[in-house]
C-alpha positions as MATLAB code, in Angstrom:
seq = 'XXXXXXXXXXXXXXXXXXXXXXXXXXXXXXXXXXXXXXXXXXXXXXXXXXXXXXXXXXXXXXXXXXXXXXXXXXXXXXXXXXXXXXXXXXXXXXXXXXXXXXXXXXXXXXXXXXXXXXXXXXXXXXXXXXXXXXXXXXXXXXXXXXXXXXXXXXXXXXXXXXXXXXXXXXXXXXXXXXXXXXXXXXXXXXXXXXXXXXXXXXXXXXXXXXXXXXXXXXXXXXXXXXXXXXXXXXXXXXXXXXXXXXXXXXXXXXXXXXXXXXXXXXXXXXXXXXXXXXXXXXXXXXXXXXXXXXXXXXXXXXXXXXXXXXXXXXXXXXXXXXXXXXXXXXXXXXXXXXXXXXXXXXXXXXXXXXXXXXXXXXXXXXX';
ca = [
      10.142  -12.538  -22.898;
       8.238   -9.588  -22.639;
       9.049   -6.354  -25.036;
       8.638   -3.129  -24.247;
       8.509   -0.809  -27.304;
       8.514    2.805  -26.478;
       9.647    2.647  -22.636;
      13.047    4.387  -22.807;
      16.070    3.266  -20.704;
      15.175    4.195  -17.178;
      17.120    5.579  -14.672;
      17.463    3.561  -11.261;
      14.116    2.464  -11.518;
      11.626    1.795   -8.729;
       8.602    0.169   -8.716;
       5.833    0.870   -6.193;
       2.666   -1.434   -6.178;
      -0.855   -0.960   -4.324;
      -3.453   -3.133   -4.466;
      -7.117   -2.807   -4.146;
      -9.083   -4.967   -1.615;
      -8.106   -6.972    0.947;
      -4.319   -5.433    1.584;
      -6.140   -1.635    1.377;
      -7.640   -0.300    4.557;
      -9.508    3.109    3.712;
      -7.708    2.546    0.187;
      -5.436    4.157    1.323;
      -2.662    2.313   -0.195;
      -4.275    2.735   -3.957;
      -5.125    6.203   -3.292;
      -1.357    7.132   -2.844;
      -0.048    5.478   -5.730;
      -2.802    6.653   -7.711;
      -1.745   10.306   -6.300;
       1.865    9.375   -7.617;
       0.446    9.044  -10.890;
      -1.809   11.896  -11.217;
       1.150   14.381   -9.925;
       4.141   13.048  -12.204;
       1.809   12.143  -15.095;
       2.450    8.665  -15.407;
       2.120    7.200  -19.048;
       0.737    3.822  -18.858;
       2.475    1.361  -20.867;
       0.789   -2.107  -20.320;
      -2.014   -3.298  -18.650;
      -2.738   -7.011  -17.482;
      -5.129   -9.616  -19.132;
      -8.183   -9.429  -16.910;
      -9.770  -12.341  -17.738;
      -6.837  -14.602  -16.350;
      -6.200  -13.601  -12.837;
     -10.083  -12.001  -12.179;
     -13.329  -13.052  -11.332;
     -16.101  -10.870  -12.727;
     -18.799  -11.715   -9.972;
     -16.731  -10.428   -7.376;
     -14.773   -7.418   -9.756;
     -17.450   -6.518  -11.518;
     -16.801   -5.038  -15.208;
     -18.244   -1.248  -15.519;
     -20.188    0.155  -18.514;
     -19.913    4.072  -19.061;
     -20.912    6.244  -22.236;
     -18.340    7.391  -24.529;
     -19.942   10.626  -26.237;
     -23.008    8.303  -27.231;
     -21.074    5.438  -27.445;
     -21.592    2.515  -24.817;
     -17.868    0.998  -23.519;
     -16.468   -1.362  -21.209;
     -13.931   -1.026  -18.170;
     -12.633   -4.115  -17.200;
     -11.714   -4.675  -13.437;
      -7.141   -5.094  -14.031;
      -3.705   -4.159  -13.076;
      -1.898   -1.183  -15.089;
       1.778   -0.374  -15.487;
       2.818    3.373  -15.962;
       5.909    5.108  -16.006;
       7.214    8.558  -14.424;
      10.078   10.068  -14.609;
      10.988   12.690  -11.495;
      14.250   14.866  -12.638;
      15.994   17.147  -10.652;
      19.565   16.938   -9.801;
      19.307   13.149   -9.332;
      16.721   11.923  -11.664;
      14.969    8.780  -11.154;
      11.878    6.962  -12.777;
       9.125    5.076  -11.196;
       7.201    1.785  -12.056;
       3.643    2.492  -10.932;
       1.637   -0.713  -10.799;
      -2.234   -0.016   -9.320;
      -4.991   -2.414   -9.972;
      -7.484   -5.025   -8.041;
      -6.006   -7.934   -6.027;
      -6.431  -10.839   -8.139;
      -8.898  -13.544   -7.543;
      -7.472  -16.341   -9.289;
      -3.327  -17.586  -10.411;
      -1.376  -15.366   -8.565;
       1.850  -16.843   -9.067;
       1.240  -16.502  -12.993;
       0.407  -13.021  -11.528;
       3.798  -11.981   -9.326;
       5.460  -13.538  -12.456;
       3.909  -11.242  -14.695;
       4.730   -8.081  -12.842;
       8.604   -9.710  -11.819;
       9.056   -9.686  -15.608;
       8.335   -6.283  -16.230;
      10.502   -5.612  -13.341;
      13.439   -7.468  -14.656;
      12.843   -6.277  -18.354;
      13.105   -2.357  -17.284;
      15.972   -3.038  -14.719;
      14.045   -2.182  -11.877;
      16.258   -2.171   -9.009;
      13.744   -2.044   -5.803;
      10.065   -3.166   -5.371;
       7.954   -0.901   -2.846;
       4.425   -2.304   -2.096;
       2.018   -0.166    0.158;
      -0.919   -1.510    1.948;
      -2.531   -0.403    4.686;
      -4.551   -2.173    7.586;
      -7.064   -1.872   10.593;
      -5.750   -1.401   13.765;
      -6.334    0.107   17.518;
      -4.526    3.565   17.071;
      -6.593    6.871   17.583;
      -7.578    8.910   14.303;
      -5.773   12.039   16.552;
      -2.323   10.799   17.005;
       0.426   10.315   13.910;
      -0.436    7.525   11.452;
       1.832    4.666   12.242;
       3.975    3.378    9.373;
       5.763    0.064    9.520;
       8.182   -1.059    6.889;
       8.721   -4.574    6.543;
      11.361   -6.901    4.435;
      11.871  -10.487    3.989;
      15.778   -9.516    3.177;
      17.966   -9.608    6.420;
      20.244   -7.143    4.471;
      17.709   -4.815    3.561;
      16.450   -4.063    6.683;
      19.696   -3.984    7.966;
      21.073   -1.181    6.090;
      17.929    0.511    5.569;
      16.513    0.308    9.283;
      13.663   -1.974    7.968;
      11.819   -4.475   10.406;
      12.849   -8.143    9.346;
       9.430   -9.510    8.968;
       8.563  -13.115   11.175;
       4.992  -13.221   10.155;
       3.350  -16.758   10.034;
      -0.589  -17.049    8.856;
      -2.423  -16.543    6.150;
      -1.907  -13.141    3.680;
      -2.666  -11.217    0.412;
      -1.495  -10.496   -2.119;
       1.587   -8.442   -0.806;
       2.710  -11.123    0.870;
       2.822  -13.062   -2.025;
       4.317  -10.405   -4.318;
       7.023   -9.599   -1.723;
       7.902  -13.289   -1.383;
       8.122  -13.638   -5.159;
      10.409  -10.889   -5.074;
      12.386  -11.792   -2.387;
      13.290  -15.776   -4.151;
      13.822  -13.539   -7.505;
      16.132  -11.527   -5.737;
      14.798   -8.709   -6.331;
      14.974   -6.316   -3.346;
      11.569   -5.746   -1.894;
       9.847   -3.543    0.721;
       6.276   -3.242    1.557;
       4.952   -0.267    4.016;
       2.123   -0.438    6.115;
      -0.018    2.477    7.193;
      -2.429    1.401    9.969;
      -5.716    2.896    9.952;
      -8.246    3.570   12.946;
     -10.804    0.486   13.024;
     -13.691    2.843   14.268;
     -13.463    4.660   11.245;
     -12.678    2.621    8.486;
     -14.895    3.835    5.072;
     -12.520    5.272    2.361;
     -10.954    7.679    1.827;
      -8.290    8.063    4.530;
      -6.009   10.814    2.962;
      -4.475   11.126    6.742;
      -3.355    7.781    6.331;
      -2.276    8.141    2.171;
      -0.366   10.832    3.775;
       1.546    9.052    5.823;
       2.317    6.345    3.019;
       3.783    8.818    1.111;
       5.981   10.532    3.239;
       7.616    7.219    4.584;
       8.117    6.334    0.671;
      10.051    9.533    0.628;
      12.783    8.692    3.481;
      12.175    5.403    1.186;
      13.513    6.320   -2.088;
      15.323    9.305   -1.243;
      12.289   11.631   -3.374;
      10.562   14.667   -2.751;
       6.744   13.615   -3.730;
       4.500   16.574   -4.471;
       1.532   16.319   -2.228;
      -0.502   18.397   -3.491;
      -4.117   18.678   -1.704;
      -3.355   16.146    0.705;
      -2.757   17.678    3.911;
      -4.939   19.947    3.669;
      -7.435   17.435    2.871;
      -5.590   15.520    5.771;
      -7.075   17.589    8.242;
     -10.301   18.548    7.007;
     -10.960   14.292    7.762;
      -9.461   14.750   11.272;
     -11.972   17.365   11.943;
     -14.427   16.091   10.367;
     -14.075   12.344   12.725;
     -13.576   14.287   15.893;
     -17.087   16.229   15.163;
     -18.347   12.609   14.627;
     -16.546   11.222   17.866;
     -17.659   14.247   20.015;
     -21.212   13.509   18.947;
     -20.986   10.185   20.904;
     -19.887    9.560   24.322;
     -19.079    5.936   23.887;
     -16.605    7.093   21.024;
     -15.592   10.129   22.331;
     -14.229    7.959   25.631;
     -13.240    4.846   23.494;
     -10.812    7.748   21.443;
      -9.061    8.383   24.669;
      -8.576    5.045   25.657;
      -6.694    4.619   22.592;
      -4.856    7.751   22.761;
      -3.538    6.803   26.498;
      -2.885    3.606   25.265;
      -0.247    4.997   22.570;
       1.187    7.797   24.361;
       2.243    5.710   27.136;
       3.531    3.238   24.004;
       5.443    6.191   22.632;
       7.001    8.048   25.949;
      10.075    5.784   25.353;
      10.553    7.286   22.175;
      10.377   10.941   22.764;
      14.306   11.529   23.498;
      16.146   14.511   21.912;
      17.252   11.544   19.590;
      14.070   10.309   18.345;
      12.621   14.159   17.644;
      15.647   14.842   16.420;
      15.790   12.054   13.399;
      11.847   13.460   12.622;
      13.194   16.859   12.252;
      15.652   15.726    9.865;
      13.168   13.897    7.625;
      10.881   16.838    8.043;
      13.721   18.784    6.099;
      14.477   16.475    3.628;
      11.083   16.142    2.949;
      10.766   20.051    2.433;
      13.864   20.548    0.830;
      13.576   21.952   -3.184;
      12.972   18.796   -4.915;
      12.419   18.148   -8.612;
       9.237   18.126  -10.220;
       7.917   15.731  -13.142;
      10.351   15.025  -16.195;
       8.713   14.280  -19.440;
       6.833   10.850  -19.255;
       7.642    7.711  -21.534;
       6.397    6.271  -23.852;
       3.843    3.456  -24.809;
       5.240    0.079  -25.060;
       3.019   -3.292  -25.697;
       2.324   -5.653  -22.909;
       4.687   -9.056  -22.697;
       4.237  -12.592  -22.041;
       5.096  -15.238  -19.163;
       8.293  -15.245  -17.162;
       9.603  -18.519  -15.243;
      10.602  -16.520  -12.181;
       7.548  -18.681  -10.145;
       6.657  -22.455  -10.875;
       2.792  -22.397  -11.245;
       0.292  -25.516  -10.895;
      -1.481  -26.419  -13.877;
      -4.770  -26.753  -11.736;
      -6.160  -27.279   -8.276;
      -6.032  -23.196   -7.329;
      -8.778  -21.590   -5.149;
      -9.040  -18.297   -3.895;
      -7.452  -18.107   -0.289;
      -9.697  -17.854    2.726;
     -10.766  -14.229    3.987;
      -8.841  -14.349    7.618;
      -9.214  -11.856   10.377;
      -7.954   -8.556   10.210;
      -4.878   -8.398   12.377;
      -2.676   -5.562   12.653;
       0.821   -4.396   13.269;
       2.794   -5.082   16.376;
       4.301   -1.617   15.775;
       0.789    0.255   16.566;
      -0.201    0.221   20.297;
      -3.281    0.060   21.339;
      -5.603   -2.013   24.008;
      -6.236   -5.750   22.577;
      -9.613   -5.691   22.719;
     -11.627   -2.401   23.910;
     -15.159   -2.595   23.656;
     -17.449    0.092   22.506;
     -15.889    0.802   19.178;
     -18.542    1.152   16.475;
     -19.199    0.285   13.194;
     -20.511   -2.794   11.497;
     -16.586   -4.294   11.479;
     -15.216   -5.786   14.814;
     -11.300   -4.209   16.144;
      -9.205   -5.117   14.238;
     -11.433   -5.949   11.142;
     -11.076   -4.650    7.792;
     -13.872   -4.548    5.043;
     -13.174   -5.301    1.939;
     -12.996   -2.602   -1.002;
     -16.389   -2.474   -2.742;
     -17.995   -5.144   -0.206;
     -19.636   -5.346    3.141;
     -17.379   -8.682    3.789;
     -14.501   -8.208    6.227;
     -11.204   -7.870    5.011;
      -7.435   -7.726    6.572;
      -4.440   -6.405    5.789;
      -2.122   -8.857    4.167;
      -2.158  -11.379    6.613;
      -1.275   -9.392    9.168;
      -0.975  -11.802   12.660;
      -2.801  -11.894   15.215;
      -5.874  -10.116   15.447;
      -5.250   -6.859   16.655;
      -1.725   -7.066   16.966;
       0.281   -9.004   14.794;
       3.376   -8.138   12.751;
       2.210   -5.657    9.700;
       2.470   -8.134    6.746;
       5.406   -6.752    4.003;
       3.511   -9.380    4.008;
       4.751   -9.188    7.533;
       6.415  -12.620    7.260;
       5.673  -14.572    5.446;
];
């Protein structure tokens, strides 16, 4: 039982997760809940126990200096709370840390505790992959569930996925057989230009966790920062032929994807979230307070021994972004449909996402 001194009752409580590494293209999926905290002014409450679910040769610890005084960060997951008011009032669960090398069924049961301890009612988890779709055109958001009902009533893609994954995958499966209603949203982000930060593609995270959770998010510098990185790549692309014509290619490739979709229904339903989106919305409510971190939860059985850490797969990516299968000429160190991992030169995926270049965006996608 974990206890939670300090955390007041919430109010229809959500918690939205991002991971670093592997699941986090561009990091863009940290880099938006990390933009959640900043603007409500989260108050953490509980951080996990690094030294059982990392490995410090890959995660290495940091040392800084604390007015003369030498400290220690220690690579983990942290828990913070925000409360949004307004006429409707609602509180978050931000969870933001590293995807963990080692036990990560101890791990989901760790976080599914906290979840069931503050009532939380919904589990969002953001990642964001490599894919074939042109740093020019809208960044494509897919928004995956393992729960038949949940897509159902909340126009959600029923996820099929079969391969190997991440840590999203895992989390959203250890969810799911909790029952505890979980979503995870994919951003996909252009292969040819990979290297964090992607605030086009944090951008788009955020704004589908809006029409999510029914939440006007304060973006702050964002889109404006947005479009100074779409400038800046199309200097970079117009500075190269090769790129320059392999950009097009893409960008025929999804407009002919998307003609289908451009009925006076379709712009219509954008319009609409383009309102709600813009609509006066509350700002930050004070934030809770400090509560110690708990113990185990038997939500997940977990071996006693025998774990490794899972292979490193090939980046796949959504079916939902078109795009050529395989165009030649992109640049870049990284392959289509390759994704490097955060803080290494190694290769990394989305959450074992299908396919390569064009499987089903992992909530995980399917497990």
């Amino acid at each position: 039982m974990i206890e939670l001194e300090g955390v007041p009752e919430l109010i229809d409580p959500v918690m939205v997760a991002a991971f670093e590494g592997w699941n986090d293209a561009g990091d863009a999926a940290s880099t938006a809940v990390a933009h959640l905290d900043r603007e409500w002014k989260g108050e953490v409450f509980a951080a996990l126990d690094a030294e059982d679910y990392y490995d410090f040769q890959v995660n290495r610890p940091t040392v800084f200096l604390d007015n003369g005084v030498r400290k220690i960060t220690w690579p983990t997951t942290r828990l913070s709370v925000v409360r949004v008011g307004g006429d409707k009032p609602r509180d978050l669960v931000l969870v933001r840390g590293i995807e963990p090398s080692m036990r990560w069924r101890s791990f989901c049961n760790e976080l599914l505790a906290f979840a069931h301890e503050l009532g939380v009612e919904m589990v969002v988890i953001l990642g964001a992959l490599l894919g074939d779709t042109p740093h020019t055109r809208p960044v494509p958001v897919s928004g995956v569930t393992s729960d038949p009902d949940l897509a159902r009533t909340m126009d959600l893609e029923e996820t099929r996925y079969e391969g190997p994954t991440g840590i999203v995958g895992i989390l959203q499966e250890a969810c799911t057989h909790a029952g505890v209603p979980a979503v995870s949203l994919w951003a996909a982000v252009p292969h040819y230009v990979s290297q964090p930060p992607n605030p086009k593609a944090t951008l788009a995270l955020l704004n589908r966790l809006e029409d999510l959770i029914g939440l006007r998010i304060p973006l702050g510098e964002l889109p404006e920062d947005a479009r100074a990185w779409q400038l800046g790549v199309d200097q970079l692309a117009a500075e190269d032929s090769e790129v320059a014509e392999y950009v097009q290619t893409l960008e025929e490739a999804r407009d002919t994807a998307e003609l289908p979709e451009a009925s006076g229904e379709a712009i219509a339903r954008e319009f609409e979230r383009y309102l709600r989106r813009r609509e006066p919305g509350a700002g930050p409510g004070p934030g809770p307070g400090v509560a110690t971190e708990g113990g185990d939860s038997p939500f997940l059985r977990d071996p006693g021994s025998g774990r490794t850490r899972p292979p490193k797969p090939e980046q796949p990516g959504p079916e939902s972004v078109p795009g050529p299968e395989s165009v030649p000429g992109a640049t870049g160190e990284n392959p289509p449909g390759e994704a490097p991992e955060s803080g290494s030169p190694e290769t990394e995926g989305p959450d074992g996402e299908g396919p390569e270049n064009g499987g089903t965006p992992d909530g995980d996608p399917g497990k």
